[in-house]
C-alpha positions in Angstrom: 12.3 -2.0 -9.0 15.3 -0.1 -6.9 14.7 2.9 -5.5 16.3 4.7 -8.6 13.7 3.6 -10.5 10.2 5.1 -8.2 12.3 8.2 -7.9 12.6 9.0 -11.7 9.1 8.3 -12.1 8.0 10.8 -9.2 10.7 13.4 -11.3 8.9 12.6 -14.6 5.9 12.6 -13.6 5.0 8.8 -14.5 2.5 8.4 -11.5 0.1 6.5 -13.3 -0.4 4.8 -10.2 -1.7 7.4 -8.4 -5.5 7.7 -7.9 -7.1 11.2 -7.8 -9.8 9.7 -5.6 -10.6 7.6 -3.1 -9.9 3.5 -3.8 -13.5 2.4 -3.8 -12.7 -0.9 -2.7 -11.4 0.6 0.5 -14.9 2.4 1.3 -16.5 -1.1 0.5 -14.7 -3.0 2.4 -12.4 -1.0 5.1 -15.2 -1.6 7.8 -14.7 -5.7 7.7 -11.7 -5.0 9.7 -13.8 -3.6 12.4 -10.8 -1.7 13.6 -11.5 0.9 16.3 -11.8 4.5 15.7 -7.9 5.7 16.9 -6.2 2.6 15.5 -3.1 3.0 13.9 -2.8 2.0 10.3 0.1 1.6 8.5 0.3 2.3 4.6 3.6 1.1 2.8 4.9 2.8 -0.4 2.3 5.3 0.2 2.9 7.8 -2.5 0.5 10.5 -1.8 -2.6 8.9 -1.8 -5.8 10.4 -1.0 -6.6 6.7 0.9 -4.7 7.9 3.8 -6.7 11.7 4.0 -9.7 8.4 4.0 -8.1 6.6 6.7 -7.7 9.8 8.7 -10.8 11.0 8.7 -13.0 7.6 10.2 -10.5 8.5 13.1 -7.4 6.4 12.2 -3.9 7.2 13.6 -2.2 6.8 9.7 1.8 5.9 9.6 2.7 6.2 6.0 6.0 5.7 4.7 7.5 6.6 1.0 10.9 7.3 -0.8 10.6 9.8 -2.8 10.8 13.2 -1.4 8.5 14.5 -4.3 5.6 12.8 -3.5 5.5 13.6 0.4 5.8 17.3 -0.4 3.0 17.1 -2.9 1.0 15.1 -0.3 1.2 18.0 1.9 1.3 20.9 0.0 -2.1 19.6 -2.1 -4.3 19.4 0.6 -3.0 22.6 2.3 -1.4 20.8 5.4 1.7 22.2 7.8 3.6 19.1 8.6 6.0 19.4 11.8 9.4 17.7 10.8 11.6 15.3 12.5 14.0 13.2 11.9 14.6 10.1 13.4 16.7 6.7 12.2 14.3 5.4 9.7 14.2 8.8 7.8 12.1 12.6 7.8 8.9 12.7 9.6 6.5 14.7 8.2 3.3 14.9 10.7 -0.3 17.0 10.4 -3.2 16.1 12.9 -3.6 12.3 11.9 -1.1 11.4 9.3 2.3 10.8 9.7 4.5 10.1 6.6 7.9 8.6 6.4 10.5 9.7 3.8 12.4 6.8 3.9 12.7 3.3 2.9 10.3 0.7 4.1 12.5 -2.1 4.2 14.5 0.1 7.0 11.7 0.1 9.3 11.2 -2.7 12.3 9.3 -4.1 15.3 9.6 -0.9 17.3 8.4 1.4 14.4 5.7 -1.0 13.8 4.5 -2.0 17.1 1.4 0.2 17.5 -0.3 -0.7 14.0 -3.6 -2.6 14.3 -4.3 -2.2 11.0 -2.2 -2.2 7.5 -3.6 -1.0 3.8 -1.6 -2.1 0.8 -3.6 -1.3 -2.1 -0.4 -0.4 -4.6 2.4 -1.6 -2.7 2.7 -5.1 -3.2 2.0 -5.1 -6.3 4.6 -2.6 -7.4 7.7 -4.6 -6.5 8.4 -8.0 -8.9 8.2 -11.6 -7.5 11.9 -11.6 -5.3 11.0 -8.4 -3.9 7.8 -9.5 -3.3 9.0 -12.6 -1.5 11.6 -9.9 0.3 8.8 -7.5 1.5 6.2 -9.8 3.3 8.8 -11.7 4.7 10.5 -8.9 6.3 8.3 -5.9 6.4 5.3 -7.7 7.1 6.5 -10.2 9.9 7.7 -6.8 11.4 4.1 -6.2 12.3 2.5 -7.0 15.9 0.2 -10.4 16.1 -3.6 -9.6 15.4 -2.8 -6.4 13.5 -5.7 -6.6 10.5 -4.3 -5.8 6.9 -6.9 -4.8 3.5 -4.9 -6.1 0.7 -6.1 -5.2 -3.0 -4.1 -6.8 -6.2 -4.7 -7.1 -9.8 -4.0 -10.4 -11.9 -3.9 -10.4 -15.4 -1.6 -12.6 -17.6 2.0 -11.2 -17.1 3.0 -12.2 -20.3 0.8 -9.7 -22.1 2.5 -6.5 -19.8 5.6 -5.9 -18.2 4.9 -4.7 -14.9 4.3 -2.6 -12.7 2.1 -2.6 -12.1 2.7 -7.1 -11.3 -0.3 -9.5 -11.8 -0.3 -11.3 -8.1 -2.7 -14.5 -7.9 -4.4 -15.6 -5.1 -2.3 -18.9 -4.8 0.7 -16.5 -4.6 -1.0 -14.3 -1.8 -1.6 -17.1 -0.2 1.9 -18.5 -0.3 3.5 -15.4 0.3 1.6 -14.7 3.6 0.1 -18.2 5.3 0.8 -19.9 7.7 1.8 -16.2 9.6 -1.4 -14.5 8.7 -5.0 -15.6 8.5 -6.3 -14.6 4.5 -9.7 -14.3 3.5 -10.5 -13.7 -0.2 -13.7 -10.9 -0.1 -14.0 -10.2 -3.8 -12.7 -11.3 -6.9 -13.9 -8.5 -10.2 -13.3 -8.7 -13.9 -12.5 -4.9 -14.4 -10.7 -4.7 -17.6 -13.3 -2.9 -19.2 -12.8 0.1 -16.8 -9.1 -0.5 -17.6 -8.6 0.9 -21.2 -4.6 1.2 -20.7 -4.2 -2.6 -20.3 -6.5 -3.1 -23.2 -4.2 -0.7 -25.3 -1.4 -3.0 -24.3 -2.9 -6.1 -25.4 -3.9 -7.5 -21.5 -6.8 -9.9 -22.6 -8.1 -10.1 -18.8 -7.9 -7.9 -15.9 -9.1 -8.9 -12.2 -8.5 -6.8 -8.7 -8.8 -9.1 -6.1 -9.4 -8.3 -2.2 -8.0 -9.5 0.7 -8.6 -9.4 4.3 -5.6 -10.8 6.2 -4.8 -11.2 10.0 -1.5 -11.8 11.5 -1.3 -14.6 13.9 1.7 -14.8 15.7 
């Protein structure tokens, strides 16, 4: 999953991913972060989800960041907002009121770009990128975040035999893996959603969970 590959799907149009509402699991359970109104919340491989017009509006500071030039245009130009530009060295900075958006490569940014997040959402992120990457991504991206910054993680887990990903089946064992000892993980909710998932059933998944995470980083 190079960054050849999320490009040509943003230029074909194969965005599957992308939610044209709100993640209801972030409504549910955003609030058992108890982060402070003005908190900065960072959203990797955001895409242009409507999750960050969410976070925005309950009076977060959102830092977004995403490759492909198609999908922070649309962001933008969707919900009728005039971005001022910059550049800087992690990329293009597109910023309106609350939300700030990245074009550029998440792996690029570090500590400084990071340091003011309290608060990080990965709801498609990590389980876009297969198992090395994944391995790649919390261990650098994530330990690139301050200690006590609060994180919402949502995955899915189905038998990855039965699909070839993305979107990736993560287990909890493999959450857990991937992130302890560095960060504090607490499993909130565990659902059976495959029959609101007709896609995976036409593709012969046989059982579909989204899973939900609540993680602190300690050090």
């Amino acid at each position: 999953m190079e960054a050849d590959f999320w490009q040509q799907r943003w230029r074909d149009g194969q965005i599957g991913f992308h939610q044209d509402r709100v993640t209801p699991l972030l409504e549910q359970y955003w609030d058992a972060l108890a982060l402070p109104s003005g908190s900065r919340v960072f959203v990797p491989l955001a895409g242009k989800s409507l999750d960050m017009l969410w976070l925005a509006a309950r009076g977060h500071r959102v830092l977004g960041v995403e490759l492909s030039r198609i999908a922070v245009e649309q962001f933008f130009g969707e919900h009728r907002l005039q971005p001022q530009i910059h550049e800087t060295r992690f990329g293009k900075h597109y910023v309106a009121g609350e939300i700030e958006l990245i074009l550029g490569d998440a792996f690029a940014l570090d500590t400084d770009a990071l340091a003011a997040c309290a608060g990080v959402y990965d709801r498609a992120a990590l389980i876009a990128l297969p198992a090395d990457m994944r391995k790649r991504y919390v261990a650098d991206l994530y330990a690139r975040l301050p200690a006590g910054c609060h994180g919402l993680l949502i995955t899915l887990e189905y038998p990855q035999h039965e699909k070839q990903g993305p979107p990736f089946s993560v287990t909890e064992d493999e959450v857990r893996a991937l992130y302890q000892p560095d960060w504090g993980v607490e499993t909130l909710e565990r659902r059976d959603i495959l029959a609101a998932q007709p896609s995976f059933v036409a593709e012969g998944v046989t059982a579909l969970h989204t899973s939900v995470y609540r993680i602190v980083r300690k050090t």
